[in-house]
Structures are given as structure tokens and as C-alpha cells.
C-alpha positions as CSV (number, residue, x, y, z in Angstrom):
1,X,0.0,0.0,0.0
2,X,1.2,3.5,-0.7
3,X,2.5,5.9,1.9
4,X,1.1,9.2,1.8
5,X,2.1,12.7,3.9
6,X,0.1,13.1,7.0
7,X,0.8,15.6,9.7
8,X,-0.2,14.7,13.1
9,X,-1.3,17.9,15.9
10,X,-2.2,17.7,19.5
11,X,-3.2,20.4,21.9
12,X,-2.7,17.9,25.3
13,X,-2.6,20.0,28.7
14,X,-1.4,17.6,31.2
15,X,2.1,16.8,31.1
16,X,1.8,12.8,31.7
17,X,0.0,12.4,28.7
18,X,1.8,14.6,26.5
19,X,4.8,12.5,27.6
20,X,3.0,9.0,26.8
21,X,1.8,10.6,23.4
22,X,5.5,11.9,21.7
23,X,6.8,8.7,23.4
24,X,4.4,6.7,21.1
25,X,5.0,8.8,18.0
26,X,9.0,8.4,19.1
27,X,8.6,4.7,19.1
28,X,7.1,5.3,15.3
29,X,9.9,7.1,14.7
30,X,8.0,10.8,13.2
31,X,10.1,13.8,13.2
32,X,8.4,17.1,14.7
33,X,7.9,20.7,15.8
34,X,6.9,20.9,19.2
35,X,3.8,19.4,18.8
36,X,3.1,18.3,14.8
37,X,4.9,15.7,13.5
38,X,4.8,15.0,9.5
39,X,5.1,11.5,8.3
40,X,4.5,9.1,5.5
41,X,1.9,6.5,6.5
42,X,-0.3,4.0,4.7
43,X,-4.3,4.3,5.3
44,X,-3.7,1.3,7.6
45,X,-0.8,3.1,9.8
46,X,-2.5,6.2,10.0
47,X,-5.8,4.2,11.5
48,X,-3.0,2.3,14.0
49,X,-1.6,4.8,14.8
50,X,-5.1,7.4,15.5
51,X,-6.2,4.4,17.7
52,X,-3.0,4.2,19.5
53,X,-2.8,7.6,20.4
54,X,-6.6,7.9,20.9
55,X,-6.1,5.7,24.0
56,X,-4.0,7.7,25.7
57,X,-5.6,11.1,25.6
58,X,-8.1,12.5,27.8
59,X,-11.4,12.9,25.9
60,X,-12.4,15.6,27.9
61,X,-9.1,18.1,27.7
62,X,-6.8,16.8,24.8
63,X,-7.3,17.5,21.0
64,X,-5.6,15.4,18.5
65,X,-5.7,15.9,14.8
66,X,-4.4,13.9,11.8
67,X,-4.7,15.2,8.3
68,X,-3.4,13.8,4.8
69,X,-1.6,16.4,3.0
70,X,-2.4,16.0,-0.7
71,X,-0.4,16.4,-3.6
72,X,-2.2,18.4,-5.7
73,X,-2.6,21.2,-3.2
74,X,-0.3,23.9,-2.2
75,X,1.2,23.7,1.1
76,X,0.8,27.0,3.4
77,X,3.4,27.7,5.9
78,X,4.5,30.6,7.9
79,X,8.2,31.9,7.6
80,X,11.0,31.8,4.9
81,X,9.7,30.0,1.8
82,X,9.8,30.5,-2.0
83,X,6.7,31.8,-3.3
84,X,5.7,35.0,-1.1
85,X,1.3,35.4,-1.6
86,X,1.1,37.4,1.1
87,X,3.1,39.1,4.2
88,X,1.9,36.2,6.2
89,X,1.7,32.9,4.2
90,X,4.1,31.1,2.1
91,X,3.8,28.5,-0.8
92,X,5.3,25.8,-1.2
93,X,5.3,23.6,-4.4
């Protein structure tokens, strides 16, 4: 099966479980930024890994988010980048 990018995101506000979350996404070996990681993932890993984290957070507090990044879209980021659009936004292709 084909690996895709994904980026994963949590908002997580005790400390125990934030440690338990980038301990799993360690152990799957994702790069980050504080807290998103990007990745490569088949449909199959994603839905492992979603589940895997899913367990661990706190349903009332925590926020986690994992989105496929397509190809055929532009990529939006903040800071030094190619293609200015705007004094905030950058593109990347």
C-alpha cells in the first residue's frame, strides 16, 4: 500500500499524557515541531496509529488531529519559503 504525507497535531494540557503521546509517536519514529509531526503513513498506519494515540488522551481536555496532505494542493506555511502570496503565508510547491 502507498504511503502518503500526513501531519499529526495535538493540543494535550497535562504533562503525563503529552509525555506518553511523543513517546508513542517516538517509538514510530515521526520527526516534529513541538507538537506536529509529519510523516509518511499508509491508510492502515494512520488508523493504527489514530487508535493508538486515541487511548491515551483524555477525551475531555486533549485535542488530536491527523490530516493527509495532498499532492495536488499547495502547502501554506508561515516563515522563509519560495513563493511570497502574502506578508503572512508562504507556498510551497
Amino acid at each position: 500500500m502507498k504511503k502518503r504525507p500526513i501531519i499529526v497535531a495535538y493540543d494535550i494540557s497535562r504533562n503525563k499524557i503529552r509525555t506518553r503521546v511523543r513517546k508513542i509517536l517516538k517509538e514510530w519514529r515521526l520527526d516534529n515541531q513541538k507538537s506536529l509531526y509529519e510523516c509518511r503513513l499508509t491508510n492502515r498506519q494512520a488508523e493504527e496509529l489514530f487508535l493508538q494515540l486515541s487511548e491515551n488522551l483524555d477525551h475531555k481536555t486533549d485535542k488530536l488531529l491527523m490530516a493527509w496532505l495532498e499532492p495536488h494542493r499547495n502547502l501554506l506555511y508561515r516563515g522563509i519559503g519560495r513563493d511570497r502570496i502574502n506578508k503572512k503565508l508562504w507556498v510551497f510547491r
